[in-house]
C-alpha positions as semicolon CSV with decimal commas, in nm:
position;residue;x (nm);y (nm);z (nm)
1;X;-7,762;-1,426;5,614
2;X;-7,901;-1,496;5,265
3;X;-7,810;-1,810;5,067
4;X;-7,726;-1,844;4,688
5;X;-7,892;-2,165;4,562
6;X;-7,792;-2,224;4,229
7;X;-7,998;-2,459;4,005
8;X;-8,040;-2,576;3,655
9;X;-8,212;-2,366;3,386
10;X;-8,490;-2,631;3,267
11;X;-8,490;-2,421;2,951
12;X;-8,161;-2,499;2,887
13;X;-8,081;-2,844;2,923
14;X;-7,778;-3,002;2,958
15;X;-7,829;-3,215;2,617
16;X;-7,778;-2,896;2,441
17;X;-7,504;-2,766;2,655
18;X;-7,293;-3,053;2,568
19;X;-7,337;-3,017;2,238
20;X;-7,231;-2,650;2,229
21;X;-6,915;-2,755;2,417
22;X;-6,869;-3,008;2,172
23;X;-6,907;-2,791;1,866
24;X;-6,703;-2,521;2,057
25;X;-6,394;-2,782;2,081
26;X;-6,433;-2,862;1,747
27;X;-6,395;-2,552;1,619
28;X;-6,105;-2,441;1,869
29;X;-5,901;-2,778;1,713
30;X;-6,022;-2,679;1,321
31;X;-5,890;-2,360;1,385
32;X;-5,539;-2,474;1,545
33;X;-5,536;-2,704;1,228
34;X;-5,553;-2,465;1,002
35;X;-5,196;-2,362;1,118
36;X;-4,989;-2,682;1,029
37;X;-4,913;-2,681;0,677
38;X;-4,657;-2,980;0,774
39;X;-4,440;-2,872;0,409
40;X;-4,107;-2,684;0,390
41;X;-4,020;-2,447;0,119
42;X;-3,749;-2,524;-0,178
43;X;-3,526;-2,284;-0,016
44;X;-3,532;-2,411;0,328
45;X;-3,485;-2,765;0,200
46;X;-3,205;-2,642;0,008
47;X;-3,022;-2,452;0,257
48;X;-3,039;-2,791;0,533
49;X;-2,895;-2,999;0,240
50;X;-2,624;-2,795;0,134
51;X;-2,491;-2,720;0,509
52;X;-2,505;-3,088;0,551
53;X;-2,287;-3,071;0,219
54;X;-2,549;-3,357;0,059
55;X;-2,562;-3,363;-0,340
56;X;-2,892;-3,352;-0,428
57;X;-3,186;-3,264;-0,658
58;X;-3,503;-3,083;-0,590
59;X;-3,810;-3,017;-0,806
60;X;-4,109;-3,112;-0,983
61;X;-4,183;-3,473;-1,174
62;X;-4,448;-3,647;-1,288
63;X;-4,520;-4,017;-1,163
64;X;-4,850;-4,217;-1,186
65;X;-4,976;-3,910;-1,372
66;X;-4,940;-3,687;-1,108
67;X;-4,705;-3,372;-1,065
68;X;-4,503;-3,431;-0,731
69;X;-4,245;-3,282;-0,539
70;X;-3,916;-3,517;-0,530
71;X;-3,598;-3,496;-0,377
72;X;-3,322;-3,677;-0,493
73;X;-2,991;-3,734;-0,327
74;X;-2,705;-3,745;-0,597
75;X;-2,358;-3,812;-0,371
76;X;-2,374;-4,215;-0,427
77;X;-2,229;-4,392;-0,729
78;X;-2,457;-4,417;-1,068
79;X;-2,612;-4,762;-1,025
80;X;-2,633;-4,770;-0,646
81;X;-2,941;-4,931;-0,516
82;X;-3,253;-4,668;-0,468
83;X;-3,419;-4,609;-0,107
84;X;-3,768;-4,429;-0,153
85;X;-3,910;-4,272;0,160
86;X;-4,266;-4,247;0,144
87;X;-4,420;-4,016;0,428
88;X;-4,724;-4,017;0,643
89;X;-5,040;-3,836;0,698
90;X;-5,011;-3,538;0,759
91;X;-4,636;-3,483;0,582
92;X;-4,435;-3,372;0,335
93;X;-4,072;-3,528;0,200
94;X;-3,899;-3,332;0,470
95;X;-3,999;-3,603;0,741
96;X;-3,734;-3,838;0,571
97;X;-3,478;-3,548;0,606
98;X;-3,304;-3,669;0,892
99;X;-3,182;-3,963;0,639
100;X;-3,077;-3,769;0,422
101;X;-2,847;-3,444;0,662
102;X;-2,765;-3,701;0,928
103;X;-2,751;-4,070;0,870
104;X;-2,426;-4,084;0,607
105;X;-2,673;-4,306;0,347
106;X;-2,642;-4,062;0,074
107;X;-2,279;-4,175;0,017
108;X;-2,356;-4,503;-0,048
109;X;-2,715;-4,521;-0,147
110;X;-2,947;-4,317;-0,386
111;X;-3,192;-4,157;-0,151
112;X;-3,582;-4,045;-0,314
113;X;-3,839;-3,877;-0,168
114;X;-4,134;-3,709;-0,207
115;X;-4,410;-3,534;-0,144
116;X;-4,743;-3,756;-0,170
117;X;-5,037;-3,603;-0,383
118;X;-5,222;-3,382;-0,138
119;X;-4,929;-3,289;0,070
120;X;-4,657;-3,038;0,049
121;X;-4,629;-2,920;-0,298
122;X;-4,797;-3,180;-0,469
123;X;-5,124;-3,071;-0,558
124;X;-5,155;-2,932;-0,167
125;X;-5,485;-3,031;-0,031
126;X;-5,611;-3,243;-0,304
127;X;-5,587;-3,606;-0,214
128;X;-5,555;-3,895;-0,387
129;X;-5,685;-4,170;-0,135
130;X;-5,709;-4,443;-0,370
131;X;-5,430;-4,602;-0,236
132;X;-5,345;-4,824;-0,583
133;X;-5,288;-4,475;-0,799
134;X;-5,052;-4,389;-0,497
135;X;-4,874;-4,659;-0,561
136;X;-4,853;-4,602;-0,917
137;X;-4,683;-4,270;-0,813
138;X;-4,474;-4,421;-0,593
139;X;-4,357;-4,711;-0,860
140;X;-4,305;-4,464;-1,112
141;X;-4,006;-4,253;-0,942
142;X;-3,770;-4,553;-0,857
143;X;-3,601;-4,803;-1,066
144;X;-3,688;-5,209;-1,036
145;X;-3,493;-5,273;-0,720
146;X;-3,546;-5,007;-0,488
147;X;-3,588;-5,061;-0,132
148;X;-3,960;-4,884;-0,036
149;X;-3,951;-4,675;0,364
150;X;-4,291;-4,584;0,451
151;X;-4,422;-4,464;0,771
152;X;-4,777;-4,467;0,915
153;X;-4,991;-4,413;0,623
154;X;-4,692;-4,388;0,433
155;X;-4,662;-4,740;0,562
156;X;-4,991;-4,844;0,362
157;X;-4,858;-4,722;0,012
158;X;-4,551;-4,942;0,055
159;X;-4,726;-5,189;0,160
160;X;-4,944;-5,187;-0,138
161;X;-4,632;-5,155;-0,334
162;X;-4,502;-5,504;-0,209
163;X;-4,839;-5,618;-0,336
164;X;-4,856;-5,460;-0,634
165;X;-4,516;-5,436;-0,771
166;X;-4,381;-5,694;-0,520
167;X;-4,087;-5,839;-0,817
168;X;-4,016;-5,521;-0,899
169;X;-3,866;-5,377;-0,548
170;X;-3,638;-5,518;-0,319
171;X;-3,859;-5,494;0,008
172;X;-4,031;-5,285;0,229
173;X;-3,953;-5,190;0,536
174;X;-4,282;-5,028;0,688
175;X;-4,254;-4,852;0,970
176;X;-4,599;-4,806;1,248
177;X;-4,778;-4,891;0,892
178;X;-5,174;-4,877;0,878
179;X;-5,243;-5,206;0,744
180;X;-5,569;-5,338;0,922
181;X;-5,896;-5,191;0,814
182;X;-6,058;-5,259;1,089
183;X;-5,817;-5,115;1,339
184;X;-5,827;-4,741;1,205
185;X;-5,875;-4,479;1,478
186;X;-6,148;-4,233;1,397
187;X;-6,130;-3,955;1,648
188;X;-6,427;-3,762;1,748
189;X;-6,337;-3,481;1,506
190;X;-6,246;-3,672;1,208
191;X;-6,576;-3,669;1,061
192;X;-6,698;-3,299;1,129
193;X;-6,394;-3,162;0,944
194;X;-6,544;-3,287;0,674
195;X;-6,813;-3,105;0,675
196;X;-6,834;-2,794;0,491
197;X;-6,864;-2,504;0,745
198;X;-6,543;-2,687;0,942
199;X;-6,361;-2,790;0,603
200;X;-6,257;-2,425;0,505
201;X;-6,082;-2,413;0,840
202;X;-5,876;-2,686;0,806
203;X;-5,464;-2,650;0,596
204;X;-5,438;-2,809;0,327
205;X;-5,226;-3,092;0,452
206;X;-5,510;-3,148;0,703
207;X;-5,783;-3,159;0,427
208;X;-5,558;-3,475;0,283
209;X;-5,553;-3,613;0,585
210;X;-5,905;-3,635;0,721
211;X;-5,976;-3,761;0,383
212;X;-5,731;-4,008;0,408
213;X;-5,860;-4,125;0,742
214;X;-6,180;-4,166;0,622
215;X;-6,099;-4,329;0,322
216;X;-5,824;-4,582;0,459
217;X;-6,081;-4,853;0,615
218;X;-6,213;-4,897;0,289
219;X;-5,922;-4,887;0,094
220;X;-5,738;-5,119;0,321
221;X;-6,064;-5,388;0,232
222;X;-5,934;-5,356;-0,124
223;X;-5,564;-5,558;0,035
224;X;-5,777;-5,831;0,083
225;X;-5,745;-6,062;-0,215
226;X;-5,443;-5,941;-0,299
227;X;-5,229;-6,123;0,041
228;X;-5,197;-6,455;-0,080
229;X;-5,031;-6,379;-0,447
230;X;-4,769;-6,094;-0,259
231;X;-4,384;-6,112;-0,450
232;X;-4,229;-5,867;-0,218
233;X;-4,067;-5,921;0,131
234;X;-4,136;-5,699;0,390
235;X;-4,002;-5,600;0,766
236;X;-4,252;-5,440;0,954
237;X;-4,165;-5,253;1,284
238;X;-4,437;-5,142;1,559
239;X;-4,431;-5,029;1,877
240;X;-4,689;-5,158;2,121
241;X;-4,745;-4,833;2,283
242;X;-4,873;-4,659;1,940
243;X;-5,191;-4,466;2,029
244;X;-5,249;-4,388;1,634
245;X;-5,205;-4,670;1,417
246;X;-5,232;-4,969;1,681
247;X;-4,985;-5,255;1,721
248;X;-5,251;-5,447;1,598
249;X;-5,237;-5,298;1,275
250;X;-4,864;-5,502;1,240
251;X;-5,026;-5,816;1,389
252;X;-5,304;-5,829;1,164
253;X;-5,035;-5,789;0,833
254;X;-4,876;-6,074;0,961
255;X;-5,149;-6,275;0,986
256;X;-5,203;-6,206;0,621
257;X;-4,879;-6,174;0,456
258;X;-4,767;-6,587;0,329
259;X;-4,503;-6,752;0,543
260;X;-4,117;-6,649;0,528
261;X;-4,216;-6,287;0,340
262;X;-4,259;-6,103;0,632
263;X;-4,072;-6,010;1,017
264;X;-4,217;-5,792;1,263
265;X;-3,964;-5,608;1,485
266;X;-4,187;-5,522;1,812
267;X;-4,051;-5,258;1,976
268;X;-4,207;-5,265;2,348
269;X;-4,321;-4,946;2,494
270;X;-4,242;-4,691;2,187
271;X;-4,488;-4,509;2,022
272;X;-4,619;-4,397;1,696
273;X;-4,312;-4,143;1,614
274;X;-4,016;-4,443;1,590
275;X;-3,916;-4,309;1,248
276;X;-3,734;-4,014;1,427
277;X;-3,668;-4,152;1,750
278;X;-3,594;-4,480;1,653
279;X;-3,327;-4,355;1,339
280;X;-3,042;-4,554;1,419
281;X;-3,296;-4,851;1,458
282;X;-3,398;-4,792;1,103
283;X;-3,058;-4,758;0,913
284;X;-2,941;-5,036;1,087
285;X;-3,258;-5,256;0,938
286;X;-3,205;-5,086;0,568
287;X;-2,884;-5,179;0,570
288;X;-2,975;-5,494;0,688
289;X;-3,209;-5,582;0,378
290;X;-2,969;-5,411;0,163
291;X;-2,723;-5,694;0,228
292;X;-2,951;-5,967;0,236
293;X;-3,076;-5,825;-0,085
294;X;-2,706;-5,800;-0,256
295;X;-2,649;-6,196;-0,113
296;X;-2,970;-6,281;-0,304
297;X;-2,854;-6,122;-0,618
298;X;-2,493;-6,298;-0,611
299;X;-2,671;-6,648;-0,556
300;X;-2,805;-6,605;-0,951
């Protein structure tokens, strides 16, 4: 009986065979990229507002000298204190929709959000990852007193809001922020979608977010001397089992932010996605430093 005896091609060695596989799942993940624009159209938005019978605005501005998407909820009183959601990466506005259909804010708050430059319809693939001109955008679409959401890399724009414009908003709450620069994930395909054969593949809310990624260690650096002379108050919330932005990253803002401006809500065993499946968690807080925010005012 004759016996098969399989053995290695020398020619061929396994060095290269890894890196074929390599490239191979590379490309596979480019091209599944390449399918999430993360953005909803105008009429879509509109159609989920009005069933959910929420007064609101929709359309283009200009902020920080950039033209953005924003949506506008238009139900509360003239006057009412502002809440600007400020997404992640990748994102659009319509991750903050779930505030607006389902949560009952719009009645007694005025709800903003947008779409970040790079994302959705603002300027869709083209980045802005200096994080200071984001928060120029974001400054310039809410009045002095607003309360600033942000989530994930959203997280980091508020948070360089609070140091930035710190006496001119009433607090962030930032939600799984990335705030440490030296606790970024880079995963193994981060950098090769920035190269130009793998680029092409990628959406255009994917392009803005590899470049974000890449970006945000440096531009978190730039936080550095700015800890010590921060006006705003901020709540942070983490969960310890986030496999993209860290715990750490909440531990290390702490560490930095000057006593009595800053709690951090751990919440054990939840992951990176607590803006959705967390909600209630999240209104409650708002509300939270809406009131302690109204108190403040009435002391003066």
């Amino acid at each position: 009986m004759a016996t098969l005896v399989y053995t290695s091609n020398p020619s061929f060695p396994r060095a290269a065979v890894s890196r074929i596989l390599f490239v191979a799942v590379v490309l596979l993940l480019l091209l599944s990229m390449g399918c999430g624009t993360f953005r909803m159209s105008d009429r879509k938005l509109e159609s989920r507002l009005t069933r959910s019978q929420v007064p609101f605005t929709l359309g283009m501005e200009e902020a920080g000298g950039q033209a953005v998407r924003v949506l506008r909820s238009t139900g509360a009183v003239p006057g009412a204190p502002q809440i600007l959601f400020i997404h992640g990466a990748p994102g659009s506005l319509d991750d903050s929709l779930p505030y607006f259909t389902e949560s009952g804010l719009w009645e007694e708050y005025r709800l903003v959000a947008y779409d970040r430059p790079g994302y959705g319809f603002s300027a869709y693939g083209e980045p802005v990852v200096d994080l200071e001109a984001q928060a120029r955008v974001a400054r310039d679409l809410v009045e002095p007193g607003a309360l600033v959401v942000g989530h994930s890399f959203g997280g980091s724009v508020a948070m360089r809001m609070l140091l930035d414009y710190g006496g001119d908003v009433a607090g962030g709450l930032i939600i799984a922020g990335a705030l440490s620069p030296e606790d970024q994930k880079l995963f193994f395909f981060n950098r090769p979608a920035s190269w130009l054969p793998f680029n092409w593949m990628l959406s255009g809310a994917w392009k803005s977010a590899n470049a974000e990624k890449l970006a945000y260690q440096e531009e978190l650096r730039k936080f550095q001397p700015l800890w010590d002379s921060m006006k705003g108050r901020a709540v942070l919330v983490h969960g310890t089992r986030d496999r993209l932005v860290p715990y750490e990253n909440s531990l290390y803002a702490m560490s930095m932010i000057p006593r009595g401006r800053a709690t951090l809500h751990t919440l054990i065993g939840e992951n990176h996605f607590i803006l959705w499946s967390e909600k209630s968690r999240m209104i409650e807080l708002i509300e939270e430093i809406q009131r302690k925010q109204i108190r403040s005012i009435m002391k003066y």
